[in-house]
TORKESE-72862 format. One record per residue (C-alpha): x, z, y. Coordinates in steps of 0.1 Angstrom, whole numbers. Example, Ala and Ser with C-alpha at 12.3 -4.5 7.8 and 13.67 -1.06 7.14 Angstrom:
2
+-------+-------+-------+
!     x !     z !     y !
+-------+-------+-------+
!   123 !    78 !   -45 !
!   137 !    71 !   -11 !
+-------+-------+-------+
***
This chain:
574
+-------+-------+-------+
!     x !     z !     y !
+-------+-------+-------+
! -1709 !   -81 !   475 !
! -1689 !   -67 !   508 !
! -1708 !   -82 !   526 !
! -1744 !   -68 !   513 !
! -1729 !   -30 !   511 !
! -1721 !   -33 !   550 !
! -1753 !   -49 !   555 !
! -1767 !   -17 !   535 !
! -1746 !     8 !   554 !
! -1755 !    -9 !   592 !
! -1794 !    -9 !   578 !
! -1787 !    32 !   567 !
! -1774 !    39 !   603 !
! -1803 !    22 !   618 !
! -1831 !    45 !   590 !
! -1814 !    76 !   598 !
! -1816 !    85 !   559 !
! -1796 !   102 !   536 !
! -1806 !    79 !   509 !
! -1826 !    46 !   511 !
! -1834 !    16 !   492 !
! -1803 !   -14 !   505 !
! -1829 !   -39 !   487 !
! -1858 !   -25 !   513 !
! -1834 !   -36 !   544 !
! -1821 !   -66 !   532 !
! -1858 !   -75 !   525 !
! -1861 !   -65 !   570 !
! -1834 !   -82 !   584 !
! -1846 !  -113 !   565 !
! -1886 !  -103 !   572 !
! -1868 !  -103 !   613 !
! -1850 !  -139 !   608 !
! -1882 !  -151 !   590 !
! -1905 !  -145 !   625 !
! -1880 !  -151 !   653 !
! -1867 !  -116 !   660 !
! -1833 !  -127 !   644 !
! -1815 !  -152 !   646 !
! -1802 !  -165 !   609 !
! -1768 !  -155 !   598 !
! -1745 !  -185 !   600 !
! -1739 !  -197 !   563 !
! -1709 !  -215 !   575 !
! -1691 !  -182 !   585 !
! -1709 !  -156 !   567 !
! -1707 !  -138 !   598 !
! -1729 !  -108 !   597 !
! -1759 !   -97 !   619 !
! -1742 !   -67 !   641 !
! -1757 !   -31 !   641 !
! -1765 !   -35 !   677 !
! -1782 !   -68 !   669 !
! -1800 !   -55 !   642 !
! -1811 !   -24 !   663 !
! -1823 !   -42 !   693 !
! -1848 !   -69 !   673 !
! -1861 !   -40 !   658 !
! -1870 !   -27 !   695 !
! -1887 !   -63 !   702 !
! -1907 !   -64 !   671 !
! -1922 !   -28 !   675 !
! -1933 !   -36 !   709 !
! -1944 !   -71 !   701 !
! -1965 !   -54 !   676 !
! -1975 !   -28 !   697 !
! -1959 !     8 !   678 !
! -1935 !    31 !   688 !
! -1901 !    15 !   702 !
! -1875 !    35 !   682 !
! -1849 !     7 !   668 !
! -1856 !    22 !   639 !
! -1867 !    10 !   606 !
! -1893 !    43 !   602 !
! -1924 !    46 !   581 !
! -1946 !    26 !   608 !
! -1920 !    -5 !   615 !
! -1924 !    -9 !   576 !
! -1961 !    -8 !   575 !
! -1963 !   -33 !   598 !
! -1938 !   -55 !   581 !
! -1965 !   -54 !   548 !
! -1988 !   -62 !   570 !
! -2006 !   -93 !   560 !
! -2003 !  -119 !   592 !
! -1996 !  -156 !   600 !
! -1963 !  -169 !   589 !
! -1956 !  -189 !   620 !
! -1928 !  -171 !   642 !
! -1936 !  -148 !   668 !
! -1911 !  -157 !   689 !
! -1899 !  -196 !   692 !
! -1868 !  -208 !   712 !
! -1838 !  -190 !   700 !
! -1818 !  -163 !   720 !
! -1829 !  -175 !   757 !
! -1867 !  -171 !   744 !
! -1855 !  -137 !   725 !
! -1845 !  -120 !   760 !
! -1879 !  -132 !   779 !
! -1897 !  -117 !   757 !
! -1883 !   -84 !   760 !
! -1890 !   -86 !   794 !
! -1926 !   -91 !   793 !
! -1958 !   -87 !   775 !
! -1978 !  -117 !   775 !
! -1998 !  -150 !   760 !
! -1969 !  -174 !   749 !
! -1973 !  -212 !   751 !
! -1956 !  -235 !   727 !
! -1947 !  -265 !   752 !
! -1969 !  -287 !   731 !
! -2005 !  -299 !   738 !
! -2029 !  -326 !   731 !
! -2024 !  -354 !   756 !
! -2064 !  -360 !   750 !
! -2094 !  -341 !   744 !
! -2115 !  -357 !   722 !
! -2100 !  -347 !   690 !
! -2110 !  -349 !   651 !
! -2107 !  -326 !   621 !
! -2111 !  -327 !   583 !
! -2109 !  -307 !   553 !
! -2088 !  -321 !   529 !
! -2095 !  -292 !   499 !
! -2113 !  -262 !   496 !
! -2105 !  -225 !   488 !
! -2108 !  -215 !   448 !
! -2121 !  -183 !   460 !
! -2158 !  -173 !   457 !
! -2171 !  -184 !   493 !
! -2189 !  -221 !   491 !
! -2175 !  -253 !   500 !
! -2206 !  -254 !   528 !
! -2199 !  -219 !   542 !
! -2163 !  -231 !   549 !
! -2175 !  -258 !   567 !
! -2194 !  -240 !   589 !
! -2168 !  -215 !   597 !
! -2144 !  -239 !   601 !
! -2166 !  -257 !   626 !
! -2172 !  -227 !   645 !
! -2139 !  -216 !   645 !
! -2132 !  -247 !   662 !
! -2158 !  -241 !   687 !
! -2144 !  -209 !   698 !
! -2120 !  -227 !   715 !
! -2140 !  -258 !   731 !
! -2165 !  -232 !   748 !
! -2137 !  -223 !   769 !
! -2118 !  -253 !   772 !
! -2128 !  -293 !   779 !
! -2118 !  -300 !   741 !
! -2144 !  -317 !   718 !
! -2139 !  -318 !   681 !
! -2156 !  -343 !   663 !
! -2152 !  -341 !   623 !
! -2139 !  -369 !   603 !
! -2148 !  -375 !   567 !
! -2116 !  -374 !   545 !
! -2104 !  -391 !   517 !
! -2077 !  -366 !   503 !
! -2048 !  -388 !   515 !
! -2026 !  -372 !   544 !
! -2028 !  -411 !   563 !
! -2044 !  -417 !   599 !
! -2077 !  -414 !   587 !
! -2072 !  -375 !   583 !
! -2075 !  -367 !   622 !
! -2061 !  -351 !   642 !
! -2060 !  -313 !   628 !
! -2064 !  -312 !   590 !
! -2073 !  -283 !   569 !
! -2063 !  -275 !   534 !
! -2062 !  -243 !   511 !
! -2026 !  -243 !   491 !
! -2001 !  -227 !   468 !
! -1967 !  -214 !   472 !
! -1948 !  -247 !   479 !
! -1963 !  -276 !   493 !
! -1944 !  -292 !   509 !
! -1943 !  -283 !   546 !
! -1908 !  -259 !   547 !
! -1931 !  -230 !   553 !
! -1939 !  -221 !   513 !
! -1968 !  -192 !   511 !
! -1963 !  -162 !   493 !
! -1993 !  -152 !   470 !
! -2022 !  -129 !   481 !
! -2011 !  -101 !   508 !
! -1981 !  -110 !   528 !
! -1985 !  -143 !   547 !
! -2024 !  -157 !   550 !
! -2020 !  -194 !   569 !
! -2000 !  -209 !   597 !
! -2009 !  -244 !   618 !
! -1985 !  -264 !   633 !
! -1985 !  -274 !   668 !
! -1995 !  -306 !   684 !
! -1973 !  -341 !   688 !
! -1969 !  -370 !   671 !
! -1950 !  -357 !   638 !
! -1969 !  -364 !   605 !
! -1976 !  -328 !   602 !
! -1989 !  -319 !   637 !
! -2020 !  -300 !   637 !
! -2020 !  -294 !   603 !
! -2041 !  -258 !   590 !
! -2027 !  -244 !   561 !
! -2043 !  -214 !   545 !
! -2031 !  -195 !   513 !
! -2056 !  -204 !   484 !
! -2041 !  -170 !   464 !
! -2059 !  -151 !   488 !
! -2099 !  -144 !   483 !
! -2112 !  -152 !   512 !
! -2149 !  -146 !   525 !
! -2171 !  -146 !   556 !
! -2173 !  -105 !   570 !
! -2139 !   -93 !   549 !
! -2150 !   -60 !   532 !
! -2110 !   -50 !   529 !
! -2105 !   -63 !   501 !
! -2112 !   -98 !   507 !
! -2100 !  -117 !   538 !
! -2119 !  -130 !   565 !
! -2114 !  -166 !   569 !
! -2131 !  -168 !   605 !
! -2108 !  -150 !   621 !
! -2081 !  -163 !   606 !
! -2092 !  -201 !   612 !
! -2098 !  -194 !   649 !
! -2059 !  -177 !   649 !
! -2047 !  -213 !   632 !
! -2063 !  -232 !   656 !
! -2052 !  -219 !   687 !
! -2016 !  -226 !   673 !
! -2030 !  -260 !   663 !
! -2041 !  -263 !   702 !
! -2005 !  -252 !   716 !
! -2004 !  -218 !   713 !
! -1978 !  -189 !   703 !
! -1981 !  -155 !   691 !
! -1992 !  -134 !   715 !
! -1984 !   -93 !   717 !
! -2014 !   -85 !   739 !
! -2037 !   -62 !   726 !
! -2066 !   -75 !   719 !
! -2060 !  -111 !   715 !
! -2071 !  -128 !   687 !
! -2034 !  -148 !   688 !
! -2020 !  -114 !   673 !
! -1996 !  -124 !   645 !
! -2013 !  -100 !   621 !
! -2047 !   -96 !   604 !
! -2070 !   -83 !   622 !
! -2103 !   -81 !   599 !
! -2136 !   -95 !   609 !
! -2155 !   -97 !   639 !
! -2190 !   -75 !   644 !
! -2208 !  -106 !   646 !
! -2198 !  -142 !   644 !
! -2220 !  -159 !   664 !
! -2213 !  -136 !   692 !
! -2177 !  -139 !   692 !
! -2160 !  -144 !   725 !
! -2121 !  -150 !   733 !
! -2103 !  -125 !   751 !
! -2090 !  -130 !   784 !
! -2056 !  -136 !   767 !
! -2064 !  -162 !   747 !
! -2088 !  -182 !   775 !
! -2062 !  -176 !   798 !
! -2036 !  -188 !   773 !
! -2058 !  -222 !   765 !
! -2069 !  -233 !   800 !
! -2034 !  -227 !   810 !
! -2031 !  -257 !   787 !
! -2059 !  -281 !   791 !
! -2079 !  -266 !   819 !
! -2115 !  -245 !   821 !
! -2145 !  -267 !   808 !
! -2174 !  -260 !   837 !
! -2198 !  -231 !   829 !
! -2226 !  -252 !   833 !
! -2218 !  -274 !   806 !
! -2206 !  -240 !   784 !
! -2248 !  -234 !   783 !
! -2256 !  -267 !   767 !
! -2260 !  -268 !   724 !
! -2236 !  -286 !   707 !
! -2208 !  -292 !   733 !
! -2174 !  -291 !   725 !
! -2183 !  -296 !   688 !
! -2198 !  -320 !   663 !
! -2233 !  -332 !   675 !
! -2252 !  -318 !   649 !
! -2234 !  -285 !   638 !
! -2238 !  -275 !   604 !
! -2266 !  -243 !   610 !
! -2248 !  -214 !   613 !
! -2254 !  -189 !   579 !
! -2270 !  -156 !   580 !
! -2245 !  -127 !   577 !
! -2237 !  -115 !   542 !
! -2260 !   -85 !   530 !
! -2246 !   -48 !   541 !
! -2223 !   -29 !   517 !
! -2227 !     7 !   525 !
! -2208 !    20 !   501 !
! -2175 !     6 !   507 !
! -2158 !    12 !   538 !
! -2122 !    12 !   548 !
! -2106 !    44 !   547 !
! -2103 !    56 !   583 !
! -2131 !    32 !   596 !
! -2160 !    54 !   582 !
! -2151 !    84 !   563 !
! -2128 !   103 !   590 !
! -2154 !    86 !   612 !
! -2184 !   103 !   604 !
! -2177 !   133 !   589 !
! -2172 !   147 !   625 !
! -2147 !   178 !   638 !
! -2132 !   158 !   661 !
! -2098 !   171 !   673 !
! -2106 !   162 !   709 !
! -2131 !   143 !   729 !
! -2131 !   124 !   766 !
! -2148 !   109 !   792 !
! -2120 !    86 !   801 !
! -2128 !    49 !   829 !
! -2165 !    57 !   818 !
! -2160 !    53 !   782 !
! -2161 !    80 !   757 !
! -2127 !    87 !   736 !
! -2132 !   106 !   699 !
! -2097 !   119 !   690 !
! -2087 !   128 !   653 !
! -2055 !   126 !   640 !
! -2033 !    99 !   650 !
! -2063 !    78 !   655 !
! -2091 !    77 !   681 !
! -2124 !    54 !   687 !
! -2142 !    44 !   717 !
! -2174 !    44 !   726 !
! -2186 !    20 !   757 !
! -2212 !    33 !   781 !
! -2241 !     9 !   767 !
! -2234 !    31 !   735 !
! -2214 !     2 !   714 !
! -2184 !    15 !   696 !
! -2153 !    -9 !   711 !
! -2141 !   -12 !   671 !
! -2152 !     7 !   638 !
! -2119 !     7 !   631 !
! -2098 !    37 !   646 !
! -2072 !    31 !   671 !
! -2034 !    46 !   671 !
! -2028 !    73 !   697 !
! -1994 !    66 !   701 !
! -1998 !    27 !   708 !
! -2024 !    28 !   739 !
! -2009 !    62 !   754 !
! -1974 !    48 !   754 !
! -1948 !    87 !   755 !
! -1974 !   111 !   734 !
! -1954 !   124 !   703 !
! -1964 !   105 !   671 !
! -1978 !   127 !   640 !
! -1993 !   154 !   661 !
! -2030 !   160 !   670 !
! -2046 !   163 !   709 !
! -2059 !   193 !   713 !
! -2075 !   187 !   747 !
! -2080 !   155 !   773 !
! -2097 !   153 !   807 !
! -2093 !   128 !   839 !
! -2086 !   140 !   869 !
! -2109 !   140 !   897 !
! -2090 !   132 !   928 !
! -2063 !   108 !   914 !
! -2081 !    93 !   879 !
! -2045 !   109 !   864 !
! -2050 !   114 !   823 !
! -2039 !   150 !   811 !
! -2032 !   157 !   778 !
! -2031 !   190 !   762 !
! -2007 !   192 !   727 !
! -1994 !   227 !   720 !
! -1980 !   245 !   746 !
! -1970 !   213 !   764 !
! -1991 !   189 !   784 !
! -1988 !   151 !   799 !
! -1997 !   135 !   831 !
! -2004 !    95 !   827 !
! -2013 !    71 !   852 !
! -2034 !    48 !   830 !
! -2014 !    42 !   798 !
! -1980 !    51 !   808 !
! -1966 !    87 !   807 !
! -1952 !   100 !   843 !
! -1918 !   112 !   846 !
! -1907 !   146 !   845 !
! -1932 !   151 !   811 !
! -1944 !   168 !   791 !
! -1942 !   202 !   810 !
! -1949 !   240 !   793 !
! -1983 !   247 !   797 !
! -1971 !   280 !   814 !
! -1978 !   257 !   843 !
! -2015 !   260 !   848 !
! -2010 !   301 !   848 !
! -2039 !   307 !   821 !
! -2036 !   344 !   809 !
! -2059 !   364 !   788 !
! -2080 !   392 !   795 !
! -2051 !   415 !   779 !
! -2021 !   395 !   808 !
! -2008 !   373 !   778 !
! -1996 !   335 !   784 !
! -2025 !   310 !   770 !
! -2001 !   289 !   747 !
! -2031 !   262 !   738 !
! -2058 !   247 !   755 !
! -2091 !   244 !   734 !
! -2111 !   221 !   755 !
! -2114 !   206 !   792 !
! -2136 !   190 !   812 !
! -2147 !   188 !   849 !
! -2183 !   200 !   856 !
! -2203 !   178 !   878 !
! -2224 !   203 !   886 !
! -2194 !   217 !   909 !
! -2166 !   196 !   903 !
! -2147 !   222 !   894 !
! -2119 !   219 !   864 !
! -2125 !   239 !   832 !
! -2100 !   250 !   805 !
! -2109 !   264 !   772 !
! -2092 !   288 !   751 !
! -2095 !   317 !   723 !
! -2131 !   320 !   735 !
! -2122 !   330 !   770 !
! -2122 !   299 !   801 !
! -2107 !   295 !   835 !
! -2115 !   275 !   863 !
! -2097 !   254 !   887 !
! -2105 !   238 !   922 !
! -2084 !   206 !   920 !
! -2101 !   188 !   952 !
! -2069 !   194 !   975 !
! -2045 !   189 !   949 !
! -2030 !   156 !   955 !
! -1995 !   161 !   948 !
! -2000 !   165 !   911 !
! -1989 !   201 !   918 !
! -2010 !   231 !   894 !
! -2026 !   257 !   911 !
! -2034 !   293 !   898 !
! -2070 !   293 !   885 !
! -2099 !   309 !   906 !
! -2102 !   349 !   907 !
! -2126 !   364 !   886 !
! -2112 !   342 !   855 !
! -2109 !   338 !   828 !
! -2144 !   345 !   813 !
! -2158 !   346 !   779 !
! -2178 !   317 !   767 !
! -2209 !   331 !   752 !
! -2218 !   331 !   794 !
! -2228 !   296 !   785 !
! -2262 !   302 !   771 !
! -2272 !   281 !   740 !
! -2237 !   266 !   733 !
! -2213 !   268 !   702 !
! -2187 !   294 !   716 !
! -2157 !   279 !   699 !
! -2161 !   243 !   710 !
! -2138 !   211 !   696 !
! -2142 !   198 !   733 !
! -2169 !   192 !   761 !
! -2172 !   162 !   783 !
! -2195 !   153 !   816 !
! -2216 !   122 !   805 !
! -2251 !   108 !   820 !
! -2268 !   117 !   845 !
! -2239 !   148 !   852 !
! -2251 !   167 !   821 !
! -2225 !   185 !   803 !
! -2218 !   176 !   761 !
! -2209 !   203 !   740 !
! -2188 !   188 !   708 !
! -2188 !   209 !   675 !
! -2179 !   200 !   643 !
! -2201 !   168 !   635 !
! -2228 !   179 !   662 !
! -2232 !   180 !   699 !
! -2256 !   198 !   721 !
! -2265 !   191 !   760 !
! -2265 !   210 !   794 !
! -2287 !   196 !   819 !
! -2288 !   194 !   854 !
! -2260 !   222 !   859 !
! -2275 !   248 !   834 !
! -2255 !   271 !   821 !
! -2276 !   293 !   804 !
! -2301 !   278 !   788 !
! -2323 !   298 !   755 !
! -2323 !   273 !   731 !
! -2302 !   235 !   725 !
! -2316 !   214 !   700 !
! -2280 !   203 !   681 !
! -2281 !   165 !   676 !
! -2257 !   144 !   651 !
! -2223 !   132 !   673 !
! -2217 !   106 !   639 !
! -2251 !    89 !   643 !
! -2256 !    91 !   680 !
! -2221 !    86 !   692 !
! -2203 !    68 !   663 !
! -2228 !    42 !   647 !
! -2229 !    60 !   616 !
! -2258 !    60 !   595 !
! -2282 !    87 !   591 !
! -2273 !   109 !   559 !
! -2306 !   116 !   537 !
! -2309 !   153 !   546 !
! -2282 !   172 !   574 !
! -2275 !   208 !   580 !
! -2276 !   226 !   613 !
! -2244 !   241 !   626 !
! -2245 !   280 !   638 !
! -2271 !   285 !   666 !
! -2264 !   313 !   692 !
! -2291 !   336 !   699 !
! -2303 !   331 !   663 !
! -2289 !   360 !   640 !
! -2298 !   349 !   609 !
! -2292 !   321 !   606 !
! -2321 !   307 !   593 !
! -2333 !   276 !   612 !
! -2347 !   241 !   593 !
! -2323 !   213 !   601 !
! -2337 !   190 !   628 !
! -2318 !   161 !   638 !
! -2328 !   131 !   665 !
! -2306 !   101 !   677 !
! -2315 !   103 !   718 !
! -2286 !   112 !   742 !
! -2307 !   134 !   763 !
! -2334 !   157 !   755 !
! -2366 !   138 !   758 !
! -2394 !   155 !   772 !
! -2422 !   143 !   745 !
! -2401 !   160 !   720 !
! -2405 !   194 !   734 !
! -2435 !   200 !   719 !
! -2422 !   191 !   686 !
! -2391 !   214 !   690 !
! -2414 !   247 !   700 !
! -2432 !   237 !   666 !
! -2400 !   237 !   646 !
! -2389 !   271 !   661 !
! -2423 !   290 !   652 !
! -2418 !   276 !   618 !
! -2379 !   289 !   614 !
! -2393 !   322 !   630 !
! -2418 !   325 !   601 !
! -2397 !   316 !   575 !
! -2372 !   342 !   588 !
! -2398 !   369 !   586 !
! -2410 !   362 !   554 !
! -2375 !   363 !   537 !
+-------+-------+-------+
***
């Protein structure tokens, strides 16, 4: 009993509560023994883990798992702790391991391999979960191949009998219950999904285990759980492979939800890296060739299940595509959407990078956590990442905050037309048309000439600013944020719309306003849409007109003069 309350008091220390649950903490420090973070208390002594211990495998799970290093156990540490995942160990090897990786961030081998390549698998029982005996045994078998298109491994499958002799092969997949008999018992649905043990010659080697309390399925809606990309996860442990901390790697511990599409899917670098480290590349000529690397005749691969529109995870389509985007950038030639704590990316073929949001604080390692950008552009002349929060703003060089940040934003010398101190930054964005550097704020802007500023060093804005933004003709004069995309034309982002500048105009008479949701964000197309406040239209009334393009095509013009003379009409007549 002594020894649970200090156990409770060191955990207190390490919350920074007044009052938390001691059941909660004993539950961490054994969720930290459990995956390799801690080593287990020694039963023979009852000697205690020590604060300092404790504080420090906190510090290597959150960056293993890629949050906010605080020692802490805060709201996010615990989220990730319920997050369903593998229950293999992230990190194998004891203390010597432990101190590696806290040095670096990296695929991990297991020491183990396959002294062969020509290897067999079998499913010794199925799920009791609604997906079909045969769908498992095509997503089994291309689970498999995911690794053999990178790798000189073939899998050939082996017919079993149910027993667990030498006529299983060589990695051997079941679906089981709580305990069976392997020391690693699962835990019912949530929590722990699968695990796979790694190669030799023990009875158990190569064995895939997944957890037949969870419901698995092929395209996991979120409430069911892939079993694709869990199976390929397995497998690379089955091949040799540990966890892995990169981000994106598909040897994450946690669940990461379906792929886009299956028969696309691709390994990361990480993970091809990881494998051929192991057993080598295969040659890309044979990579083009059907059926290499897997059973001769592959089982034909099934069409993807029918679309659900009307359940989507909460963050991956609501906050999505409802628009009003806090912030939005044109950052390495990809587009950033900021909102919240979250962000998405769109590529520059147009393909979102993930449906599913991404958090600020893990890829921009140093911005606050729980507060909203208000503003992001890169630099020009250095490809430097300035962020605008408050009255403060950040310099990174890629993903890593420089030191000496954040500074005040009294910095950058902004005053209004009345001498006051700007205390927030609206919007930025350089303008190809001059290259100049353009800050937004309380519907007034200045300007900057950064192309001789190389020491990182802010210079006063140009004379003659600030200046009111109705001067740009056509555009929403309180903007969320405005990037330089295409062909040099500038994007005006407002609520869930967006409209376009070309060629260096700045005053243009009318901007058709286009859906940023649909165009930008995959989203689809809502039955009937609203238009947003047109300048230089004082009542108001104007018939909503929405197309998917990027630029203004010029065999729509025709249709867009139509559309006005119709608003105009209906305006007189009411």
């Amino acid at each position: 009993m002594e020894l649970d309350l200090l156990l409770w008091i060191m955990m207190l220390n390490l919350m920074g509560r007044a009052s938390p649950d001691p059941n909660q903490y004993s539950r961490a420090v054994d969720w930290l023994s459990r995956y390799g973070y801690l080593p287990p208390p020694d039963p023979r002594t009852s000697k205690l883990q020590t604060k300092e211990g404790i504080e420090q495998a906190i510090r290597v799970m959150q960056r293993f798992g890629g949050i906010q290093e605080t020692g802490l156990m805060d709201k996010e540490t615990l989220k990730l702790m319920s997050t369903p995942r593998c229950s293999l160990p992230d990190i194998v090897g004891g203390e010597d391991m432990r101190r590696r990786r806290r040095r670096r961030k990296r695929y991990a081998l297991s020491g183990l391999k396959w002294h062969k390549t020509d290897l067999t698998w079998s499913i010794h029982s199925y799920p009791t979960s609604s997906v079909s005996q045969g769908m498992v045994d095509t997503l089994i078998a291309h689970a498999l191949k995911a690794w053999s298109d990178v790798a000189p491994i073939n899998f050939r499958r082996q017919q079993s009998d149910g027993s667990r002799g030498e006529g299983g092969g060589d990695i051997r997949v079941s679906f089981a219950k709580l305990l069976h008999n392997d020391g690693y018992p699962f835990d019912g649905e949530g929590g722990t999904l699968a695990h796979a043990f790694f190669p030799g010659l023990d009875e158990v080697s190569g064995d895939t285990h997944f957890d037949d309390h969870e419901i698995w399925s092929y395209g996991g809606d979120g409430s069911t759980t892939d079993l694709f990309t869990v199976a390929v996860h397995e497998f690379g442990h089955a091949l040799g492979l540990s966890h892995s901390s990169s981000d994106p790697s598909i040897m994450r511990p946690y669940y990461q939800g379906p792929v886009e599409d299956i028969r696309k899917f691709k390994l990361e670098l990480d993970d091809r890296l990881a494998i051929q480290q192991l057993y080598g590349a295969r040659d890309n000529a044979e990579t083009d060739q059907p059926g290499v690397g897997v059973d001769p005749d592959p089982p034909l691969f099934p069409s993807p299940p029918p679309r659900r529109p009307t359940k989507y995870p909460e963050l991956s389509f609501n906050e999505r595509c409802q628009g009003s985007f806090d912030a939005v950038a044109n950052i390495r030639g990809e587009v950033f959407f900021f909102k919240g704590e979250h962000f998405w990316r769109t590529k520059r073929d147009g393909s979102l990078v993930s449906l599913r949001p991404a958090l600020i604080t893990n890829f921009w390692m140093g911005l606050p956590t729980g507060t909203k950008v208000d503003a992001v552009y890169e630099r020009k002349i250095d490809s430097r990442i300035i962020f605008f929060i408050g009255s403060q703003y950040w310099v990174f060089k890629d993903t890593t905050a420089m030191s000496g940040y954040p500074r005040p934003l009294s910095d950058w010398k902004m005053r209004t037309q009345s001498g006051e101190l700007v205390d927030r930054v609206d919007a930025a964005f350089i303008w190809a048309h001059n290259g100049k550097t353009y800050l937004f704020s309380g519907g007034q802007f200045w300007r900057f000439d950064e192309s001789q500023n190389r020491e990182g060093v802010i210079k006063e804005p140009d004379q003659q600013y600030p200046r009111t933004n109705d001067l740009w003709g056509g555009m929403p004069t309180h903007m969320d944020d405005i990037i330089t995309w295409g062909e040099g034309d500038a994007y005006f982002f407002k609520d869930n719309f967006y409209w376009v500048l070309e060629n260096g105009g700045i005053n243009q008479e009318y901007v058709s306003p286009k859906s940023t949701s649909i165009d930008w964000l995959r989203c689809p197309a809502p039955p009937t849409t609203s238009t947003p406040e047109i300048p230089g239209n004082p009542k108001q009334c104007v018939c909503a007109f929405n197309r998917s393009p990027l630029s203004l095509r010029s065999d729509c013009l025709i249709l867009i003069a139509v559309t006005m003379i119709i608003n105009r009409l209906m305006c007189v007549k009411n």
